[in-house]
mmCIF file as Biopython writes it, N, C-alpha, C and O atoms, coordinates in Angstrom:
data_model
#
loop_
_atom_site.group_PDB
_atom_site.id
_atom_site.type_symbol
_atom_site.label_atom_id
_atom_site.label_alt_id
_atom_site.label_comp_id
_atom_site.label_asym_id
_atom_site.label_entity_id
_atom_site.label_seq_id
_atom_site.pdbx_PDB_ins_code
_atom_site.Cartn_x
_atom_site.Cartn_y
_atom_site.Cartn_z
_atom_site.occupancy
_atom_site.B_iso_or_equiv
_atom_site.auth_seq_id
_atom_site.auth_asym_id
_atom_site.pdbx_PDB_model_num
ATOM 1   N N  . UNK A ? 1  ? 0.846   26.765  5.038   1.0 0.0 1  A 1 
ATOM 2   C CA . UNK A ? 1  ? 1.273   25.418  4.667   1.0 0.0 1  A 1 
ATOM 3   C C  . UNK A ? 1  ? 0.448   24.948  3.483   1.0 0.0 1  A 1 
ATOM 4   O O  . UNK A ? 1  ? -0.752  25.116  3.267   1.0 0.0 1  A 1 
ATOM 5   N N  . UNK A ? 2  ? 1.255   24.399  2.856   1.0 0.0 2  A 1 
ATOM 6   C CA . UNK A ? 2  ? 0.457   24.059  1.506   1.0 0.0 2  A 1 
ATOM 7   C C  . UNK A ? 2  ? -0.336  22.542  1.565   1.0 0.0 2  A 1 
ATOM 8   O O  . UNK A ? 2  ? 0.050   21.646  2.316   1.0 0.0 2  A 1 
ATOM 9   N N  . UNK A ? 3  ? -1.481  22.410  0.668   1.0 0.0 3  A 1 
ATOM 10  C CA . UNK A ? 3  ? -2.262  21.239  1.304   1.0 0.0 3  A 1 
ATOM 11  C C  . UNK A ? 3  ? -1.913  20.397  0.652   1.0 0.0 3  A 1 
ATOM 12  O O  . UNK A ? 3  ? -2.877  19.691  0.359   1.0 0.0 3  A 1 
ATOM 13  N N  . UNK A ? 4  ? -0.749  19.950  0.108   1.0 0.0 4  A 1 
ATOM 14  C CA . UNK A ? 4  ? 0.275   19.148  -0.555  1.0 0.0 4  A 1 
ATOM 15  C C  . UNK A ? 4  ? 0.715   18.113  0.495   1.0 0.0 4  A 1 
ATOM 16  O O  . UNK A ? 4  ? 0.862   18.767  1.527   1.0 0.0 4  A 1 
ATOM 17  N N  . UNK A ? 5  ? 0.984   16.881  0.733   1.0 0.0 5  A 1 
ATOM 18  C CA . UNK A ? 5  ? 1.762   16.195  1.099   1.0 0.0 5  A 1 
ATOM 19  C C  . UNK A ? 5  ? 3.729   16.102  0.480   1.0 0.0 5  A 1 
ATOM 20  O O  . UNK A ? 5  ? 4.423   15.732  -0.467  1.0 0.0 5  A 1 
ATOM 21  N N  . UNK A ? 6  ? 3.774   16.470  1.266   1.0 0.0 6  A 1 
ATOM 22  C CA . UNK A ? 6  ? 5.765   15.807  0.676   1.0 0.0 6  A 1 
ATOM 23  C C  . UNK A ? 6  ? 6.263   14.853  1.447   1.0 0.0 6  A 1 
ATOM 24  O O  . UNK A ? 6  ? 6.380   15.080  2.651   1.0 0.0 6  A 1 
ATOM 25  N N  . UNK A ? 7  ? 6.618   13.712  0.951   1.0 0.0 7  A 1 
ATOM 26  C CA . UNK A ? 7  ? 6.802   12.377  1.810   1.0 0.0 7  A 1 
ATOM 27  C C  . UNK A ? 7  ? 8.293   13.284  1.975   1.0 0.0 7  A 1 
ATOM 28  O O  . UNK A ? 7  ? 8.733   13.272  3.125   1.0 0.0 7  A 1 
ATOM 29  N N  . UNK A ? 8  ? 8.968   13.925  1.136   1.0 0.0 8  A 1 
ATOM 30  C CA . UNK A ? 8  ? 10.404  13.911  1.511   1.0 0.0 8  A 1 
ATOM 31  C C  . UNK A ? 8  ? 10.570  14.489  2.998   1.0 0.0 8  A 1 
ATOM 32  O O  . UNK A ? 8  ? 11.600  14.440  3.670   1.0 0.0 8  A 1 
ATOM 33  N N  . UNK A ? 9  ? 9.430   15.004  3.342   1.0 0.0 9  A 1 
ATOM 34  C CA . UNK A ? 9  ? 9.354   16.238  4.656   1.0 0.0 9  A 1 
ATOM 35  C C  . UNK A ? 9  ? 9.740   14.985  5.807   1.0 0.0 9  A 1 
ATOM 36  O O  . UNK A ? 9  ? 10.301  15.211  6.879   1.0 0.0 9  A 1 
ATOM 37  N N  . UNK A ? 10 ? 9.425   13.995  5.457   1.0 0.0 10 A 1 
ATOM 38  C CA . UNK A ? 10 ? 8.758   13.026  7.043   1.0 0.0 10 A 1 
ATOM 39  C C  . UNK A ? 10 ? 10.392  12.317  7.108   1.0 0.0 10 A 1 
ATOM 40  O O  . UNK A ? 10 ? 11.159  11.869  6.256   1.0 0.0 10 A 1 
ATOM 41  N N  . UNK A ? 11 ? 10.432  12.462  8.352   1.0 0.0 11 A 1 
ATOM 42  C CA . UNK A ? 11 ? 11.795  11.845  9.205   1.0 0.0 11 A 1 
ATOM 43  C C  . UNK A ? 11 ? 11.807  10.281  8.333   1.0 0.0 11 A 1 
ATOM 44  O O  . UNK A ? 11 ? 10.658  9.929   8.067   1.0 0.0 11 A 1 
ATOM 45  N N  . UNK A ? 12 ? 12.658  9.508   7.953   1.0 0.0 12 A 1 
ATOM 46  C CA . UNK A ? 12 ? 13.016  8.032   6.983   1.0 0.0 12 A 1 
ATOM 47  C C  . UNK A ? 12 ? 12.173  8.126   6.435   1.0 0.0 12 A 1 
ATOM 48  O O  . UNK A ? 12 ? 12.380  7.004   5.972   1.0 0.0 12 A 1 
ATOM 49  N N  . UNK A ? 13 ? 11.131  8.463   5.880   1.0 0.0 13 A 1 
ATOM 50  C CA . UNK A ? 13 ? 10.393  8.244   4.621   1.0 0.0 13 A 1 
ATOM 51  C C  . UNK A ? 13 ? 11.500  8.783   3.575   1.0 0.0 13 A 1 
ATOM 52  O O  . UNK A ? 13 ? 12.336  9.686   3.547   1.0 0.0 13 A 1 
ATOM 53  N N  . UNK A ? 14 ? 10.828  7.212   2.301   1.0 0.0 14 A 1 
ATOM 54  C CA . UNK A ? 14 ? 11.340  7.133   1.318   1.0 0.0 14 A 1 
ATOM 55  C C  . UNK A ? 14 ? 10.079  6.992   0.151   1.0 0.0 14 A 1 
ATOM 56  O O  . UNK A ? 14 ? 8.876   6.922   0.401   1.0 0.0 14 A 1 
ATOM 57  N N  . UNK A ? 15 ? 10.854  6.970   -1.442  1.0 0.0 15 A 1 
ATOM 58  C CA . UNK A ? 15 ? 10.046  7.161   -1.962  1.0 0.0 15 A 1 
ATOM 59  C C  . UNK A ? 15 ? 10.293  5.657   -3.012  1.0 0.0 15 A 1 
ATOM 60  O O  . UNK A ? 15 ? 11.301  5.318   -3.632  1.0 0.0 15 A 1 
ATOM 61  N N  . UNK A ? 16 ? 9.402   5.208   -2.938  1.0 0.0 16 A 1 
ATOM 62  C CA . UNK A ? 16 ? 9.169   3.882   -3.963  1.0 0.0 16 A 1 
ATOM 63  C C  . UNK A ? 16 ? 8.452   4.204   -5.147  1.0 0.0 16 A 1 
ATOM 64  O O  . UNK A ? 16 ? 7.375   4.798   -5.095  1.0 0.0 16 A 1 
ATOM 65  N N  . UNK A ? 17 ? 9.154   3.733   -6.554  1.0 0.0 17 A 1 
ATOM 66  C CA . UNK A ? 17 ? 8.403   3.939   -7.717  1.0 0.0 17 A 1 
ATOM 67  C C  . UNK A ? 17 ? 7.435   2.626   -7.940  1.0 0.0 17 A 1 
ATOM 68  O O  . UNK A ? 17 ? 7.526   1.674   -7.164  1.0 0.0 17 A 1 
ATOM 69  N N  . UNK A ? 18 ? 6.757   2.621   -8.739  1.0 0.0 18 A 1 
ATOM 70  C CA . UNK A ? 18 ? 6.330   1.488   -9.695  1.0 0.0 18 A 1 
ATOM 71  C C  . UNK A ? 18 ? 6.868   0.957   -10.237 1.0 0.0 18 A 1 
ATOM 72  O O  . UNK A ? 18 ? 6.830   -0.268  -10.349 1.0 0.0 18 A 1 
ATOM 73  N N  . UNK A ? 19 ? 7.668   1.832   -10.847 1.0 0.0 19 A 1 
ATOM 74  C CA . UNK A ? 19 ? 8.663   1.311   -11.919 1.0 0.0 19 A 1 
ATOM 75  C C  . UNK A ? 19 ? 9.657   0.131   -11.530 1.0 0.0 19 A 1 
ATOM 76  O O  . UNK A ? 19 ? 10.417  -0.447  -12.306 1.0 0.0 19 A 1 
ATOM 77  N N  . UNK A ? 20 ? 9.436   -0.200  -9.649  1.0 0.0 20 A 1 
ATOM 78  C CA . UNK A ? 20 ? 10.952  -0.599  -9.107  1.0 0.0 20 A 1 
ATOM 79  C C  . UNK A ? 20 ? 9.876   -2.262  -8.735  1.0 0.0 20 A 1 
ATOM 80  O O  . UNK A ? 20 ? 10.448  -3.350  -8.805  1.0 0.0 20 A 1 
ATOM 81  N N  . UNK A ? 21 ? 8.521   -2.190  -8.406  1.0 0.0 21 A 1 
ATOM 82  C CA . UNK A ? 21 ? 7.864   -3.075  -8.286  1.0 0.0 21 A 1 
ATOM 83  C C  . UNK A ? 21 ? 7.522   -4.459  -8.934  1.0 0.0 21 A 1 
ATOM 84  O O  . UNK A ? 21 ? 6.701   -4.340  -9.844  1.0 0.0 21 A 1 
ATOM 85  N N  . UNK A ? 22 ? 7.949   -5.766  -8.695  1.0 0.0 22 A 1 
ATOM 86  C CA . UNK A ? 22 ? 7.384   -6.609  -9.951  1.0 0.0 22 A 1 
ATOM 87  C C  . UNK A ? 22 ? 6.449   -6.755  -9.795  1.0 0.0 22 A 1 
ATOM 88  O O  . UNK A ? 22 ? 5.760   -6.639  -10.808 1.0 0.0 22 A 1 
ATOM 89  N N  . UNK A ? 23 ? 5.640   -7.137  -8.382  1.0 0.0 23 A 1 
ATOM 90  C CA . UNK A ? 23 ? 4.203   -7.973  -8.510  1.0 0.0 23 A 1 
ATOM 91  C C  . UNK A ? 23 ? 3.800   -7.751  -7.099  1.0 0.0 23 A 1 
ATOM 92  O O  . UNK A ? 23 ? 4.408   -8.151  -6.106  1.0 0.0 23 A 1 
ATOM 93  N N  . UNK A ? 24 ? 2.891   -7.183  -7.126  1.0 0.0 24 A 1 
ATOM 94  C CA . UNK A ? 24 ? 2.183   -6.438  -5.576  1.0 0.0 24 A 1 
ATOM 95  C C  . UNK A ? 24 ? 0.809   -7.303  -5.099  1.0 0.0 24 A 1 
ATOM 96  O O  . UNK A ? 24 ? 0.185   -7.955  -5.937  1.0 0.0 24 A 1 
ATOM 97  N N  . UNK A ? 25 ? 0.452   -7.260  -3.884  1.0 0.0 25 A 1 
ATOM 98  C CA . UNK A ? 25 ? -0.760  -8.215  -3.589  1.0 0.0 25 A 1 
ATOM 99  C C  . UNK A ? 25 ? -1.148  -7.930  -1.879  1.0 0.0 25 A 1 
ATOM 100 O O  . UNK A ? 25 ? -0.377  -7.830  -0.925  1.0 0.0 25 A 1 
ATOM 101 N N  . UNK A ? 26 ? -2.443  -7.860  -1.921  1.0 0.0 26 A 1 
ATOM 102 C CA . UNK A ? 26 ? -2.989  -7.106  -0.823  1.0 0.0 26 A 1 
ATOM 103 C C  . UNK A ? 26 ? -3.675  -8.411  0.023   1.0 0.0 26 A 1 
ATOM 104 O O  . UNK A ? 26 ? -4.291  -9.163  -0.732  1.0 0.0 26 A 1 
ATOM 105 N N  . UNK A ? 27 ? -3.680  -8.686  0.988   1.0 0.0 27 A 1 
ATOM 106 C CA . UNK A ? 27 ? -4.008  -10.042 1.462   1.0 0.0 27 A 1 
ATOM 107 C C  . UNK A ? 27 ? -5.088  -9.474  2.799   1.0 0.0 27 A 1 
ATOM 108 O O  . UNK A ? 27 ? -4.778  -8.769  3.759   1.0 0.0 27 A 1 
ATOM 109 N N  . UNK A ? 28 ? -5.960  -9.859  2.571   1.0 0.0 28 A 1 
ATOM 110 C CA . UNK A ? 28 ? -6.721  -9.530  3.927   1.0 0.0 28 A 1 
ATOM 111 C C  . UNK A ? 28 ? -7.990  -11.083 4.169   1.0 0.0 28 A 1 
ATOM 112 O O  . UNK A ? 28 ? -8.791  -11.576 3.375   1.0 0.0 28 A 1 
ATOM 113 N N  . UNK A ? 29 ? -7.706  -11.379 5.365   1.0 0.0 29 A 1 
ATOM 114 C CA . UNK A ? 29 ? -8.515  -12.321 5.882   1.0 0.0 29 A 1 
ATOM 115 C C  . UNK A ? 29 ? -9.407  -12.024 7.496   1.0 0.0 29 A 1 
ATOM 116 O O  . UNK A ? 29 ? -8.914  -11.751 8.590   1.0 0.0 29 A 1 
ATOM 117 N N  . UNK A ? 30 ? -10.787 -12.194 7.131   1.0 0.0 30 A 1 
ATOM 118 C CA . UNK A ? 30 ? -11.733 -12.170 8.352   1.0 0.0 30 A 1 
ATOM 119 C C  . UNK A ? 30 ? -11.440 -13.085 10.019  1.0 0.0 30 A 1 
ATOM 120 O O  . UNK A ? 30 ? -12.095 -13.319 11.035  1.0 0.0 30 A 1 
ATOM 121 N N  . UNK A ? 31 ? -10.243 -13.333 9.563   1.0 0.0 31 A 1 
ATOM 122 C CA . UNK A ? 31 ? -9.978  -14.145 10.796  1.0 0.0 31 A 1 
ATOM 123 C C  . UNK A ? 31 ? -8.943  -13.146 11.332  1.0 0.0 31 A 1 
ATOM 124 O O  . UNK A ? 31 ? -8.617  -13.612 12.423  1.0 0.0 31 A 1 
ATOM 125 N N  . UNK A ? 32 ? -8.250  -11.993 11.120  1.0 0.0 32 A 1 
ATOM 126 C CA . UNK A ? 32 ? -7.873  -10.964 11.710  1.0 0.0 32 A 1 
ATOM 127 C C  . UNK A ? 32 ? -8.347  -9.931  11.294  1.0 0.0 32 A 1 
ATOM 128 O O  . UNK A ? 32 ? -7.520  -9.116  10.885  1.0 0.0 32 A 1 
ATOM 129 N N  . UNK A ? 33 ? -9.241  -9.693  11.250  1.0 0.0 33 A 1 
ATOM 130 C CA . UNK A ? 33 ? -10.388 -8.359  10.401  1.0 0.0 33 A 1 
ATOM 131 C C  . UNK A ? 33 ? -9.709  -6.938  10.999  1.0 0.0 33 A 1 
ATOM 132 O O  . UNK A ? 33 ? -10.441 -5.981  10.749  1.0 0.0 33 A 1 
ATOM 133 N N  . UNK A ? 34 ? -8.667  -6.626  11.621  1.0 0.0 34 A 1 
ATOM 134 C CA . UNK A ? 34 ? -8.101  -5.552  12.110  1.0 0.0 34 A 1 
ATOM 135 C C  . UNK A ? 34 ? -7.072  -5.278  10.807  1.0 0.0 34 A 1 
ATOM 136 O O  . UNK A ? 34 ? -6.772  -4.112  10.551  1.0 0.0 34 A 1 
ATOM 137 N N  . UNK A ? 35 ? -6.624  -6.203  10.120  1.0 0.0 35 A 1 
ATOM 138 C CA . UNK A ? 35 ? -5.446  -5.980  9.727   1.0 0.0 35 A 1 
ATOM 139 C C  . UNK A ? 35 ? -5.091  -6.670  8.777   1.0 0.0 35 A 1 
ATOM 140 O O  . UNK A ? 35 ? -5.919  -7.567  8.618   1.0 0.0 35 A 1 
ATOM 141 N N  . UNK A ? 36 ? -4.234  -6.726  8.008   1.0 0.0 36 A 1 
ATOM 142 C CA . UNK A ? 36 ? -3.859  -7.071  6.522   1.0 0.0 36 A 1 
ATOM 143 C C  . UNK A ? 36 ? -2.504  -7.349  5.969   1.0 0.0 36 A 1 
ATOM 144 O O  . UNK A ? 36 ? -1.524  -7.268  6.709   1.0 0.0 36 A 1 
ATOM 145 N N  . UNK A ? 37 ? -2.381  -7.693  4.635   1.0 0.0 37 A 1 
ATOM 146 C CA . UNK A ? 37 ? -0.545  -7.621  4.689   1.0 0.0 37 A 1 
ATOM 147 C C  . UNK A ? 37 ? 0.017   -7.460  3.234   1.0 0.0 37 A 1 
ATOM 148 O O  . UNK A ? 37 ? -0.221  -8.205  2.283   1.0 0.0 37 A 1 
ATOM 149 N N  . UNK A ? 38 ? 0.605   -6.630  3.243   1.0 0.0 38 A 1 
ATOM 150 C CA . UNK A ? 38 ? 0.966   -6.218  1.489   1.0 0.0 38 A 1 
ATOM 151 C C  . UNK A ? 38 ? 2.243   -6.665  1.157   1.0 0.0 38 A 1 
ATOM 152 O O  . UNK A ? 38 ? 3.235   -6.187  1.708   1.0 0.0 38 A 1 
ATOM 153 N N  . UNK A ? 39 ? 2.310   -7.505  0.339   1.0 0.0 39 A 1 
ATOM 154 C CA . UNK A ? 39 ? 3.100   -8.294  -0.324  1.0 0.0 39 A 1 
ATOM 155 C C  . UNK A ? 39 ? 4.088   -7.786  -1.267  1.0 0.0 39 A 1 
ATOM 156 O O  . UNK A ? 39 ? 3.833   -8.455  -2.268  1.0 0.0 39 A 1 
ATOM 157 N N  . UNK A ? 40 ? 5.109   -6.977  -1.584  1.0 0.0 40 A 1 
ATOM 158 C CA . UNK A ? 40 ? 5.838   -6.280  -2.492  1.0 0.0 40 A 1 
ATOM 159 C C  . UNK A ? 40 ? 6.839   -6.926  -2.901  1.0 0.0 40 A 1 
ATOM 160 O O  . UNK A ? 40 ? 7.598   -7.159  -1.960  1.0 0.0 40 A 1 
ATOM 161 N N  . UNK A ? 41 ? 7.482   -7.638  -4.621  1.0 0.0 41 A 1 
ATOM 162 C CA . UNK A ? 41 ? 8.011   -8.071  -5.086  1.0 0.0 41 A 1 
ATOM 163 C C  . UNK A ? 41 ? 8.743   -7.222  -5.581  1.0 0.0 41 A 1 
ATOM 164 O O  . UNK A ? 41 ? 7.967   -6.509  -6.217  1.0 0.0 41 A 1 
ATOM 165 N N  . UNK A ? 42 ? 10.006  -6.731  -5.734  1.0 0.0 42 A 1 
ATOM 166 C CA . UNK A ? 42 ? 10.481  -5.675  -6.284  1.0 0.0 42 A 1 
ATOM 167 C C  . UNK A ? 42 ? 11.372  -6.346  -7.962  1.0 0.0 42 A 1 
ATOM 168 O O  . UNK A ? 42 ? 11.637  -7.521  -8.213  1.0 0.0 42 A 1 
ATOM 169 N N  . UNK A ? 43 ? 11.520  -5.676  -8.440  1.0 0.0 43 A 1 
ATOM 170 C CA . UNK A ? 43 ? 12.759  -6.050  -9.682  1.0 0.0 43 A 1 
ATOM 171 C C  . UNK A ? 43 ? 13.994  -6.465  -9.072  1.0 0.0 43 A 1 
ATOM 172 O O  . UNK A ? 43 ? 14.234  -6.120  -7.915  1.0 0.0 43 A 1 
ATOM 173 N N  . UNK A ? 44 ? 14.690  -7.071  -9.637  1.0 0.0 44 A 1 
ATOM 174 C CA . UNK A ? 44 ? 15.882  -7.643  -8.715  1.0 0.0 44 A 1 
ATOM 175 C C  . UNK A ? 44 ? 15.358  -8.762  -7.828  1.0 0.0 44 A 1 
ATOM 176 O O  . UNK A ? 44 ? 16.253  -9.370  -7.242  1.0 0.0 44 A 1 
ATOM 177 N N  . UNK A ? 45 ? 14.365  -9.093  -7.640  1.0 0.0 45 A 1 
ATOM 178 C CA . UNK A ? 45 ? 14.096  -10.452 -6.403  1.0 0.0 45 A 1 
ATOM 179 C C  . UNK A ? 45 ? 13.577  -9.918  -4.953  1.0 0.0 45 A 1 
ATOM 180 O O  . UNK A ? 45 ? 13.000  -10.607 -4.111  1.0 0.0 45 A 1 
ATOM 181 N N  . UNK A ? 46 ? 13.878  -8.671  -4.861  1.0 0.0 46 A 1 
ATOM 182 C CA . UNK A ? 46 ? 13.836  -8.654  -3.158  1.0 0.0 46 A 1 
ATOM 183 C C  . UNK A ? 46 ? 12.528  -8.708  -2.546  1.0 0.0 46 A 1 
ATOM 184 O O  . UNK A ? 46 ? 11.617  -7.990  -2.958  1.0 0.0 46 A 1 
ATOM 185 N N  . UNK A ? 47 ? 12.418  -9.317  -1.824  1.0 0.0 47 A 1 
ATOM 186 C CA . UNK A ? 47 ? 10.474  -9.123  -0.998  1.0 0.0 47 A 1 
ATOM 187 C C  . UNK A ? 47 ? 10.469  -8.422  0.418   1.0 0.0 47 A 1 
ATOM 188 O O  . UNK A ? 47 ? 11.190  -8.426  1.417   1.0 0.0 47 A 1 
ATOM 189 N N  . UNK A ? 48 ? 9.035   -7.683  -0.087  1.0 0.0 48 A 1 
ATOM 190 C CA . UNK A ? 48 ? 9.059   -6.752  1.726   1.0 0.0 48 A 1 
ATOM 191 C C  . UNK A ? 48 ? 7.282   -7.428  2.144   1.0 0.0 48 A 1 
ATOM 192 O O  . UNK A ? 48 ? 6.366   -7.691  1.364   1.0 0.0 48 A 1 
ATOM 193 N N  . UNK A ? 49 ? 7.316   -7.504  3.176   1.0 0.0 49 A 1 
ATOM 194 C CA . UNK A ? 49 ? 5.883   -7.610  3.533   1.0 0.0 49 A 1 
ATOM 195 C C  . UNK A ? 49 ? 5.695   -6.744  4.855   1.0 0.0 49 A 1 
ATOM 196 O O  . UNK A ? 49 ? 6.400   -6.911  5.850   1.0 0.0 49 A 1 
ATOM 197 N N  . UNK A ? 50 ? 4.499   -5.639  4.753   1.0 0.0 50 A 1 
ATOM 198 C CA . UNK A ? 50 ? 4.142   -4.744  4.958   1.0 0.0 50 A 1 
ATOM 199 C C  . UNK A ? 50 ? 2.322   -4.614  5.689   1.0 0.0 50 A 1 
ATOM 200 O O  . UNK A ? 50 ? 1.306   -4.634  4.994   1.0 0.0 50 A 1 
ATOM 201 N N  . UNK A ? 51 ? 2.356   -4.489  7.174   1.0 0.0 51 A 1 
ATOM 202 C CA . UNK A ? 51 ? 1.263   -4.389  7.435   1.0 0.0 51 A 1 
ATOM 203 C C  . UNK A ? 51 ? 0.440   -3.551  6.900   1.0 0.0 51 A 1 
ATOM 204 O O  . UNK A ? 51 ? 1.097   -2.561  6.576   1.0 0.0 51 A 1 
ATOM 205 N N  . UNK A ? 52 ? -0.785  -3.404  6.603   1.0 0.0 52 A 1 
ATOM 206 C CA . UNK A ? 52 ? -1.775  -2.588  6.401   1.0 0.0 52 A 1 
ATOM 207 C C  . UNK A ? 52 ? -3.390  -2.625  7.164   1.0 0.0 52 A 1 
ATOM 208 O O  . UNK A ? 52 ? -4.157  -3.586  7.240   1.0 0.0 52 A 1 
ATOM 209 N N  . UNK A ? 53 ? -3.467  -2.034  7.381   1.0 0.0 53 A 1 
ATOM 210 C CA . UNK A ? 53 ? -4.581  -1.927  8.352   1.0 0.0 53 A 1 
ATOM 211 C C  . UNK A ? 53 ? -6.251  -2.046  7.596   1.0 0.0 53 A 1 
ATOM 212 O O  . UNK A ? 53 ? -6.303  -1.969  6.368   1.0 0.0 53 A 1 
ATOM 213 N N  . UNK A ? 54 ? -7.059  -2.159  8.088   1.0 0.0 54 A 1 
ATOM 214 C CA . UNK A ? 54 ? -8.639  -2.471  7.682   1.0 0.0 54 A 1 
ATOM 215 C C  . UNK A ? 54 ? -8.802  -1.127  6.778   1.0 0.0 54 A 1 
ATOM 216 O O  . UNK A ? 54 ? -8.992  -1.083  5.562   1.0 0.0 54 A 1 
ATOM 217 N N  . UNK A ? 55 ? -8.677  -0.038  7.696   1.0 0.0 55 A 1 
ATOM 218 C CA . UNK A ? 55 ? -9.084  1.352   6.674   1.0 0.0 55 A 1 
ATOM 219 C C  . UNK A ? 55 ? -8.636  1.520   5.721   1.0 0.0 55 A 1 
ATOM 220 O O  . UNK A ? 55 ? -9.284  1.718   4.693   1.0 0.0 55 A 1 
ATOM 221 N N  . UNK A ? 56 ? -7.134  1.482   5.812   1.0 0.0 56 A 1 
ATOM 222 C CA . UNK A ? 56 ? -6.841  1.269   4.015   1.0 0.0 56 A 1 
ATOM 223 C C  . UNK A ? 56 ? -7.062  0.639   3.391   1.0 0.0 56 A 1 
ATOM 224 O O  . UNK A ? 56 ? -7.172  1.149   2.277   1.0 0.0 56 A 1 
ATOM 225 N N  . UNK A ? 57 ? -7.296  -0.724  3.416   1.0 0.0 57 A 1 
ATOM 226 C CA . UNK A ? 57 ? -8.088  -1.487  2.909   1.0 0.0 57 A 1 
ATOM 227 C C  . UNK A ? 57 ? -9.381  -1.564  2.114   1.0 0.0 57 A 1 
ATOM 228 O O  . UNK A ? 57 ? -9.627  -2.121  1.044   1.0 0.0 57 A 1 
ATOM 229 N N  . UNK A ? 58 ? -10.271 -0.720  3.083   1.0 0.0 58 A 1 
ATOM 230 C CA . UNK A ? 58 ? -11.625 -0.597  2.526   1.0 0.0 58 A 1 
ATOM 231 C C  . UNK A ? 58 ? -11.552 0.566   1.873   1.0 0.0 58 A 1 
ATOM 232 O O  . UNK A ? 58 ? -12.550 0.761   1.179   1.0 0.0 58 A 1 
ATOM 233 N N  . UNK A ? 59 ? -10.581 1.591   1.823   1.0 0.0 59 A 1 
ATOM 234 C CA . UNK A ? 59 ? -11.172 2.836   0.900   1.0 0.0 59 A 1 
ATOM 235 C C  . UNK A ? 59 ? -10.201 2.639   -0.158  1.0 0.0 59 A 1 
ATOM 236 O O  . UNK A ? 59 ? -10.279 3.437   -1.092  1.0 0.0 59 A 1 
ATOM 237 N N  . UNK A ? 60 ? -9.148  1.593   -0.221  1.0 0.0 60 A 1 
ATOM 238 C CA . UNK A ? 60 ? -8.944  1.142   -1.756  1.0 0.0 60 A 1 
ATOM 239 C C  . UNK A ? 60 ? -9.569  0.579   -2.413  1.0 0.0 60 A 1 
ATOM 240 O O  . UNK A ? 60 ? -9.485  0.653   -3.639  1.0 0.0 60 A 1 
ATOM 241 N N  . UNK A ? 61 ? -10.445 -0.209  -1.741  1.0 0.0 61 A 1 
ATOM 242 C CA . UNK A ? 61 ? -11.537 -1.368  -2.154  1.0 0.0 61 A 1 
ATOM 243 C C  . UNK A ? 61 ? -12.793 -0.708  -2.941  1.0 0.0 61 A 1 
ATOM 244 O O  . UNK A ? 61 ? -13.432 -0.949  -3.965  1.0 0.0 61 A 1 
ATOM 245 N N  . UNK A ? 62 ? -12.798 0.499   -1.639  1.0 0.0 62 A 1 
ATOM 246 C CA . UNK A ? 62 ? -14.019 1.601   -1.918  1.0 0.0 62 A 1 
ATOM 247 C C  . UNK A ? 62 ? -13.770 2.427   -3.626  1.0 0.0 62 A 1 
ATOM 248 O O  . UNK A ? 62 ? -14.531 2.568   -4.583  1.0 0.0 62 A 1 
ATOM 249 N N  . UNK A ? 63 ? -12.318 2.837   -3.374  1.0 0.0 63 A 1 
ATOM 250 C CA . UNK A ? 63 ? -11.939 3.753   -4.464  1.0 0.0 63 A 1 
ATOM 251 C C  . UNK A ? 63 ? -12.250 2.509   -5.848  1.0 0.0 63 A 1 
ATOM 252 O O  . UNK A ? 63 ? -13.270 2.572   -6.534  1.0 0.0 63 A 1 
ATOM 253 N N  . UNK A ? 64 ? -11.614 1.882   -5.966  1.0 0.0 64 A 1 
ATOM 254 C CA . UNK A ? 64 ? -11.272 0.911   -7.165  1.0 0.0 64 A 1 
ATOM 255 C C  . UNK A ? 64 ? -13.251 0.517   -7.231  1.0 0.0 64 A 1 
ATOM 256 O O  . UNK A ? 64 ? -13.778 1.150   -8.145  1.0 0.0 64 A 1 
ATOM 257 N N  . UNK A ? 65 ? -13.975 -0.129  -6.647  1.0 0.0 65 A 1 
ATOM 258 C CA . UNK A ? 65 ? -15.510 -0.182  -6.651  1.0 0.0 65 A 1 
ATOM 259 C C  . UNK A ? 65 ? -15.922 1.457   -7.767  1.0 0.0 65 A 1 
ATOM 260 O O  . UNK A ? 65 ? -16.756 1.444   -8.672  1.0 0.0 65 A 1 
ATOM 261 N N  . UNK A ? 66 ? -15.460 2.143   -7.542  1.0 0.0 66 A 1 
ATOM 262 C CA . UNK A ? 66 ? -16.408 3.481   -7.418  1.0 0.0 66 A 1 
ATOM 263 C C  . UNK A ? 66 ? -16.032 4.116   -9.060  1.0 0.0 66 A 1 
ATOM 264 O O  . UNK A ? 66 ? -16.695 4.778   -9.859  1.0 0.0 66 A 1 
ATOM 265 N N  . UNK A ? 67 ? -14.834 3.628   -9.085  1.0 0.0 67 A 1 
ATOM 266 C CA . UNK A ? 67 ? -13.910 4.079   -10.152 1.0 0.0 67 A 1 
ATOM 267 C C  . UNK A ? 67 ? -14.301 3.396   -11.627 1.0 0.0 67 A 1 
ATOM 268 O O  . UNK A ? 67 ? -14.090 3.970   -12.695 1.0 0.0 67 A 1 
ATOM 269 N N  . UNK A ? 68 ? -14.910 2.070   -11.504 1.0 0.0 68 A 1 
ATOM 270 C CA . UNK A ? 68 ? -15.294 1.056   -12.205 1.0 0.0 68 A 1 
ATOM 271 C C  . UNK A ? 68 ? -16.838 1.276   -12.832 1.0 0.0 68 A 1 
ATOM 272 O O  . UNK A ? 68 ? -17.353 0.832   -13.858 1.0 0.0 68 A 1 
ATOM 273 N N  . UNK A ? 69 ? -17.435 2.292   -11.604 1.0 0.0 69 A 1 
ATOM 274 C CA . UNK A ? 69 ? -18.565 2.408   -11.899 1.0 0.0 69 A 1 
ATOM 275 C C  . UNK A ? 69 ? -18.948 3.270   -12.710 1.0 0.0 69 A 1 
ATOM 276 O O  . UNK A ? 69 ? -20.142 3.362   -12.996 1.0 0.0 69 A 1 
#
């Protein structure tokens, strides 16, 4: 098995560009410190809001910190 991910492999996974995104936003507050909520504006108007959890959270936080440095 190759150490590749393919989203196409996974049962309803789909694939979202950037290109399709208007304005994205990651919301996390200490008053539910488990959990988070991602905000996706797409072209055309449509909005999705999308749980995200603490861990992803912190190792985007982590990555983008590290990346800067």
């Amino acid at each position: 098995m190759s150490g590749q991910w393919d989203q196409d492999e996974l049962p309803g996974a789909r694939h979202t560009s950037l290109e399709d995104v208007r304005r994205l936003e990651i919301a996390y507050s200490r008053v539910r410190p488990g959990e988070g909520a991602c905000f996706v504006e797409y072209v055309g108007g449509r909005i999705e809001v999308l749980e995200v959890d603490r861990y992803l959270i912190e190792h985007l936080l982590e990555h983008l910190v590290h990346r800067e440095a």
